[in-house]
Backbone bond lengths (Angstrom), bond angles and torsions (degrees), N, CA, C in turn:
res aa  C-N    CA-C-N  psi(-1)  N-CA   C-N-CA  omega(-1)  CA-C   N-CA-C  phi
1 X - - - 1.456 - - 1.516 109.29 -
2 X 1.460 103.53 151.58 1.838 98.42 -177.46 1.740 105.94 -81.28
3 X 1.778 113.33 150.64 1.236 120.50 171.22 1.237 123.01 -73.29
4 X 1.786 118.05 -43.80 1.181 145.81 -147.72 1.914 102.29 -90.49
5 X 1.220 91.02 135.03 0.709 98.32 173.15 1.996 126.59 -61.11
6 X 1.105 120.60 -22.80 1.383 149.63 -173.82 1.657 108.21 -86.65
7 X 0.682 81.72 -18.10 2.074 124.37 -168.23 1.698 94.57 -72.56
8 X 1.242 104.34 -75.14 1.300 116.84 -163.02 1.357 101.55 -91.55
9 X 1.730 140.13 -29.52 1.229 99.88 162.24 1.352 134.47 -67.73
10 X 1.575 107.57 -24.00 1.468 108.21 166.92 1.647 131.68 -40.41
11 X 1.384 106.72 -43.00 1.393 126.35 -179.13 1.555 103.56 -50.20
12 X 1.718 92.05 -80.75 1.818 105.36 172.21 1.440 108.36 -36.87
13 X 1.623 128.55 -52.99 1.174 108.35 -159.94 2.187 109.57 -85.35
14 X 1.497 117.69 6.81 1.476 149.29 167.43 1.668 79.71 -66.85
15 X 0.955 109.65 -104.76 1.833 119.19 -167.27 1.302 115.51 -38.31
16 X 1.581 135.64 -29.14 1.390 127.39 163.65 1.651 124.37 -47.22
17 X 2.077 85.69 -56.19 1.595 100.95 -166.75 1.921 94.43 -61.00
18 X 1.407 115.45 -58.90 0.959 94.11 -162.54 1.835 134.40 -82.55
19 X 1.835 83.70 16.71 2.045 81.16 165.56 1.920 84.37 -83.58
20 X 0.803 127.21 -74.19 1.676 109.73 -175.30 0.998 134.58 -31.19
21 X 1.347 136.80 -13.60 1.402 146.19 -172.27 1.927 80.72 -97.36
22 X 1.437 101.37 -62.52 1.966 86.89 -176.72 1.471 120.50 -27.16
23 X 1.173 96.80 -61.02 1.776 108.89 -165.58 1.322 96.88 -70.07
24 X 1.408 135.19 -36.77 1.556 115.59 179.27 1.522 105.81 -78.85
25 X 0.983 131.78 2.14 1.126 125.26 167.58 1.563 114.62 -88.90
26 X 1.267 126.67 -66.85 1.337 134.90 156.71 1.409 119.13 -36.71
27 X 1.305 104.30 -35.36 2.278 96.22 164.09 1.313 101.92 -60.79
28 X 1.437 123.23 -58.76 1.415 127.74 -158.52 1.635 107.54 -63.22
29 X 1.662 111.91 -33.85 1.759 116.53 169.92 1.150 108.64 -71.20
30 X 1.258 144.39 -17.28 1.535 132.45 169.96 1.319 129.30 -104.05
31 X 2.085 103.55 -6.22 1.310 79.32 160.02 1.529 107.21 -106.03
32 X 1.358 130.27 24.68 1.069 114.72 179.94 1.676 107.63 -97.86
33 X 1.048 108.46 -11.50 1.457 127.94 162.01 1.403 119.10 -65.15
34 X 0.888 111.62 -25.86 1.708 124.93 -175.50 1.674 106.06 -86.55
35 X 1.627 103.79 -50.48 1.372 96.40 153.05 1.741 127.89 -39.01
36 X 1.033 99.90 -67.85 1.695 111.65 -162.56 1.816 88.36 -61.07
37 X 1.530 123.70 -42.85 1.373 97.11 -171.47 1.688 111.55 -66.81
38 X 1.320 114.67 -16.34 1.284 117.61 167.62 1.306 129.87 -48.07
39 X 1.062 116.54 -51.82 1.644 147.58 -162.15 1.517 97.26 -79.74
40 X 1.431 115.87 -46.36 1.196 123.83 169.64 1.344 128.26 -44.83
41 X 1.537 103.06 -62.39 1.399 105.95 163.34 1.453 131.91 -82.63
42 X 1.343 98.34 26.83 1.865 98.81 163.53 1.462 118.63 74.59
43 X 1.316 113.73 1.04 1.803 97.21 -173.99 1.393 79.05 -116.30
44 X 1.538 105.17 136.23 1.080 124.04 159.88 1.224 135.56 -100.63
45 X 1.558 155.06 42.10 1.218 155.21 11.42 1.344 122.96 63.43
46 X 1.869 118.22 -79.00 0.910 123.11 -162.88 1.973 95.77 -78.84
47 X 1.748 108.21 -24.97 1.492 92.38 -173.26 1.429 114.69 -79.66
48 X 1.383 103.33 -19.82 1.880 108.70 -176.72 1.494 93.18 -68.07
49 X 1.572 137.61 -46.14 1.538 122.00 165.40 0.988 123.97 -27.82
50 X 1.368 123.21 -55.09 1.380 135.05 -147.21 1.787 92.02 -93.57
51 X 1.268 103.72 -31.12 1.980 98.05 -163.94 1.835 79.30 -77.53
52 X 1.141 124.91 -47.68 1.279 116.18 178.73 1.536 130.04 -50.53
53 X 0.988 126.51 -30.91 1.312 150.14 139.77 1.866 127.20 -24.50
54 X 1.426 83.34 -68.53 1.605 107.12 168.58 1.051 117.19 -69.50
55 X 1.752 127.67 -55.14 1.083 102.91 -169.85 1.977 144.03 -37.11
56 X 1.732 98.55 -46.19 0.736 110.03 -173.93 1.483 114.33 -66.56
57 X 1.123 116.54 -44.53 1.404 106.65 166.42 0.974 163.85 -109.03
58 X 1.627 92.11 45.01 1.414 126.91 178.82 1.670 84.47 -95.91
59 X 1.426 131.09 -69.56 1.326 134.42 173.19 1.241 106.85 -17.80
60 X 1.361 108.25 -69.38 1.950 111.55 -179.18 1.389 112.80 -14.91
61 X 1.496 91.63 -78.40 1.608 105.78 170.57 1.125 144.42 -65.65
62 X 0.998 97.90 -18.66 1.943 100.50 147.52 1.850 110.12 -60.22
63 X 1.134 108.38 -69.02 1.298 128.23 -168.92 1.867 111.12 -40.84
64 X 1.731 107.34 -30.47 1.052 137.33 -173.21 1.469 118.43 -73.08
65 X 1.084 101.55 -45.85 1.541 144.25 166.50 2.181 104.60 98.43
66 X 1.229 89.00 44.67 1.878 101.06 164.73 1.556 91.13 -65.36
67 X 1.079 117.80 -87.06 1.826 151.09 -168.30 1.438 97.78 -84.40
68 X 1.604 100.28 127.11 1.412 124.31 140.48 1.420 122.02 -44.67
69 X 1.905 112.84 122.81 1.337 105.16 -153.54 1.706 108.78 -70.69
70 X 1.678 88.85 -14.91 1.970 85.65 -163.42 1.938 93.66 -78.92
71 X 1.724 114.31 -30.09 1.533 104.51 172.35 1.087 106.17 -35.71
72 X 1.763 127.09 -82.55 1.442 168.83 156.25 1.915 94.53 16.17
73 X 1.294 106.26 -65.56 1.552 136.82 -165.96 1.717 93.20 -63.35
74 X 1.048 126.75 -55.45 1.396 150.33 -151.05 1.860 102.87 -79.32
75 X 1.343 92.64 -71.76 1.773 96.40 164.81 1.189 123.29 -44.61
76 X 1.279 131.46 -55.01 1.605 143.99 -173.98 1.116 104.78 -46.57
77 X 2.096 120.04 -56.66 1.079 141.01 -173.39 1.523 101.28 -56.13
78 X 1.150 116.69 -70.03 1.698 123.11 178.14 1.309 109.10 -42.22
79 X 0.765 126.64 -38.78 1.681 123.65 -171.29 1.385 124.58 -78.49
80 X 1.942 105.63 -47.42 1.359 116.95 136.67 1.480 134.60 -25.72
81 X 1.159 124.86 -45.63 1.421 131.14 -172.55 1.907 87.82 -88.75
82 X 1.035 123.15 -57.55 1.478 117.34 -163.64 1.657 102.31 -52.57
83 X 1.129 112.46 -61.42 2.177 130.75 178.68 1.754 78.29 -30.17
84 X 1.755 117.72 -65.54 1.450 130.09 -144.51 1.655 84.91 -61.72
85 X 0.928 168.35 -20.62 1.726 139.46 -99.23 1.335 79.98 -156.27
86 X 1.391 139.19 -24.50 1.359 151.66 -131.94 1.884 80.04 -98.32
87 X 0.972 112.60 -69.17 1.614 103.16 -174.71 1.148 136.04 -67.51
């Protein structure tokens, strides 16, 4: 266990950042999921919503440093072309 006082806020403030890093991660996995169930079901409309949706905050988290920006860059792109492919 840590002695220091500096010690232990570090720890506590270890377990804050990373319940927030969870959930920004897991927003960004469900809505990119929401995409693909989009795409899936063929209307393209409801997936350009959803890629619209995502984009931005998949970026966030890149920007955040959740996601690697070139991952971040890479997904958006993929998803784009799939929404695109739909018509």
């Amino acid at each position: 266990m840590a002695h220091h006082k500096s010690a232990l806020k570090r720890i506590r403030r270890n377990l804050r950042r990373t319940a927030i890093n969870r959930m920004r991660v897991s927003r960004v996995r469900g809505l990119m999921n929401k995409v693909e169930e989009a795409v899936a079901g063929g209307d393209q409309d409801v997936a350009r919503a959803a890629l619209r949706a995502a984009e931005p905050e998949i970026m966030r988290g890149a920007n955040r440093g959740v996601i690697k920006r070139n991952t971040a860059s890479r997904k958006v792109s993929r998803m784009a072309a799939r929404v695109n492919a739909i018509s």
